[in-house]
C-alpha positions in Angstrom: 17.3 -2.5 -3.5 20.4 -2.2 -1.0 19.9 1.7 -1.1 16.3 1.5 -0.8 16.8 -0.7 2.3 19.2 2.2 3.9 16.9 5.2 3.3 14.1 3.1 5.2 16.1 2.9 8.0 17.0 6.5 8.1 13.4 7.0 7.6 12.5 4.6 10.8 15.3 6.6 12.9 14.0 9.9 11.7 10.8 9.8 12.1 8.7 9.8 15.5 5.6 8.4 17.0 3.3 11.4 15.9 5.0 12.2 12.2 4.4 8.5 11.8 0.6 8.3 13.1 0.4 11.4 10.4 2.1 9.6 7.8 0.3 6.5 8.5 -3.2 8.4 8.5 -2.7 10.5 5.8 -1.4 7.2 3.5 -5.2 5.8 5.2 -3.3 3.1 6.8 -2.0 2.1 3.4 1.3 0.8 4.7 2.8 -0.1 1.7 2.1 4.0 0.5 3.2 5.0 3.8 6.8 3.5 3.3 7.1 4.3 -0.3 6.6 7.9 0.8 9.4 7.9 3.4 11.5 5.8 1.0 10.9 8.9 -1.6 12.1 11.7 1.7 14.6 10.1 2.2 16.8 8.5 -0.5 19.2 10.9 -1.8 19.7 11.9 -5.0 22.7 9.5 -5.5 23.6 6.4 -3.3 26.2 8.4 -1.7 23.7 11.0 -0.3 21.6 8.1 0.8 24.6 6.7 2.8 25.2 10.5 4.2 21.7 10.6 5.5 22.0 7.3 7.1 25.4 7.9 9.1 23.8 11.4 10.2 21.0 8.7 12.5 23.3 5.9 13.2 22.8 6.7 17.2 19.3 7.9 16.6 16.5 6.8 19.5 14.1 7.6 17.6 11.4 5.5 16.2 7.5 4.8 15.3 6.0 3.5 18.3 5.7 -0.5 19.2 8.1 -3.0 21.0 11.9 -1.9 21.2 12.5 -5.8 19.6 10.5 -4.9 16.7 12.8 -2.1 15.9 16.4 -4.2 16.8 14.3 -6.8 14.4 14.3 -4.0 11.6 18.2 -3.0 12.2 18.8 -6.9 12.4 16.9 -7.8 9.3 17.8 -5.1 6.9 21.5 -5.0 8.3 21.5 -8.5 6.8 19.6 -7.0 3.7 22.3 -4.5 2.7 25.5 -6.7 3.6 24.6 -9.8 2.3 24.0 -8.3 -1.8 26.8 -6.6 -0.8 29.0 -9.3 0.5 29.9 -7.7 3.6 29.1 -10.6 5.8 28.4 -9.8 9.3 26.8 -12.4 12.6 25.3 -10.0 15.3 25.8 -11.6 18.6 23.7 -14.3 19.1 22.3 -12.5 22.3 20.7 -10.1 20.2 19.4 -12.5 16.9 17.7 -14.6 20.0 15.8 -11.2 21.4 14.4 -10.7 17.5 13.7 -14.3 17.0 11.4 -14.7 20.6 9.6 -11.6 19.7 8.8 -13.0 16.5 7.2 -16.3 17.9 5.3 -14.2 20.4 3.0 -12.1 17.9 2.9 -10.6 14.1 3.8 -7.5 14.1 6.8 -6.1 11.5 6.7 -9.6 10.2 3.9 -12.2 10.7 6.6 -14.7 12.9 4.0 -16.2 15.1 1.5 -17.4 12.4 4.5 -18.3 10.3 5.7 -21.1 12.7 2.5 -22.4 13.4 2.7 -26.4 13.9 6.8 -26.0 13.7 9.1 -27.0 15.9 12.2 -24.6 15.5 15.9 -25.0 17.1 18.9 -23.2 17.0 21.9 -24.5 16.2 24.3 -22.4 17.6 22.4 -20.4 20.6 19.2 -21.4 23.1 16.6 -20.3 20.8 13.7 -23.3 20.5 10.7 -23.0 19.7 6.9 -24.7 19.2 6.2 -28.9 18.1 5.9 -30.3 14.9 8.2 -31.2 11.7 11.8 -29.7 12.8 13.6 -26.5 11.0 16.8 -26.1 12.5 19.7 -24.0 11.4 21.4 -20.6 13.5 19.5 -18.4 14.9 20.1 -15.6 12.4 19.0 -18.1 9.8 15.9 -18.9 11.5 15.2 -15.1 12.2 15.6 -14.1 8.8 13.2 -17.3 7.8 10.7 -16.2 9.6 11.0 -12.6 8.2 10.1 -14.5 5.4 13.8 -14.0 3.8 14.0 -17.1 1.2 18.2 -16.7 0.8 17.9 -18.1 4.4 16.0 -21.0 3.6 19.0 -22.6 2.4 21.0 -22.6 5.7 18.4 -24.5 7.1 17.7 -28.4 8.0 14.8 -30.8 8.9 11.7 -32.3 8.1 9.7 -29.0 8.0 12.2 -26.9 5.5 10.7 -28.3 1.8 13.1 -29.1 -0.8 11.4 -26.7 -2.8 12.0 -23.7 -0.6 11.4 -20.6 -2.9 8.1 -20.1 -5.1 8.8 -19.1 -8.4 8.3 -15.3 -9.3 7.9 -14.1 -6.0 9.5 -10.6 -5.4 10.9 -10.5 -2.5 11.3 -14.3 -2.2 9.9 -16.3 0.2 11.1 -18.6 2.4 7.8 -21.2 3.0 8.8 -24.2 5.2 6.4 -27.1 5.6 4.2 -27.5 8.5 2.7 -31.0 9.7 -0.5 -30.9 7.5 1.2 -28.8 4.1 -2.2 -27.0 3.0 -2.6 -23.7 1.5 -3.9 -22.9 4.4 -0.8 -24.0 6.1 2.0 -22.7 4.3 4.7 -20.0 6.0 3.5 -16.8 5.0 5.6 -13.8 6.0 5.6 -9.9 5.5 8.9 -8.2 3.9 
């Protein structure tokens, strides 16, 4: 998974706005076909060529077009992806967590942030981010961030009336994290894309 995770970044900082729209089209906006495609360009033959191909784009500008938070929300997310399996344990600045985490209560876009917070009040522990009313989720706000990119590990670091005791589903691949809202309906239930 970890080197999976690595080749998609390379792919995201390799790739620009028109070889994207052509990936995208010719995947017929099949998403998930569009990313296992770049994942299959660009994961090496071994995990070492993989991490080659990665350090060759570490300064890379490049990206698929949308918001510049969406893409610090990828490098945020999957940096936490790789090093956390790995145990390299690393806090980006605060600063930069907060960016991610207002961009994903403002719309759905990489992740579905805004409809997953629906009737939530969220608060950072260790930074200004707050966010919406209802039963409280608190924790940091790289916990939070990664929550609402639907990253169940996360759950766990946080607290309040709206995190269920029962945080992760059973058999769900990635797992994810589902917090309760005010009126805990299907209907209501955090759902979040990988």
């Amino acid at each position: 998974m970890v080197e999976e995770v690595v080749a998609h970044l390379t792919a995201a900082a390799s790739i620009g706005a028109l070889r994207w729209f052509g990936s995208v089209l010719g995947a017929r906006f099949d998403f998930d076909l569009h990313n296992d495609r770049r994942l299959a360009e660009y994961r090496g033959a071994t995990p070492a060529e993989t991490l080659k191909w990665f350090q060759a784009v570490v300064t890379s500008t490049t990206s698929a077009p949308g918001p510049t938070a969406a893409w610090l929300g990828e490098v945020v997310g999957h940096a936490q992806d790789i090093g956390r399996p790995l145990g390299l344990v690393r806090t980006p600045a605060v600063e930069t967590v907060t960016e991610v985490a207002r961009f994903y209560t403002r719309r759905d876009f990489t992740v579905a942030g805004r409809s997953t917070i629906e009737g939530l009040r969220l608060e950072a522990t260790n930074g200004p981010f707050t966010t919406g009313a209802g039963p409280m989720v608190s924790g940091t706000t790289l916990a939070l961030t990664m929550a609402m990119a639907g990253r169940a590990a996360y759950c766990d670091d946080l607290t309040g009336p709206g995190v269920p005791q029962q945080a992760r589903p059973p058999c769900s691949t990635p797992p994810r994290c589902r917090l309760r809202r005010s009126v805990p309906t299907p209907s209501t239930w955090w759902r979040a894309a990988p």
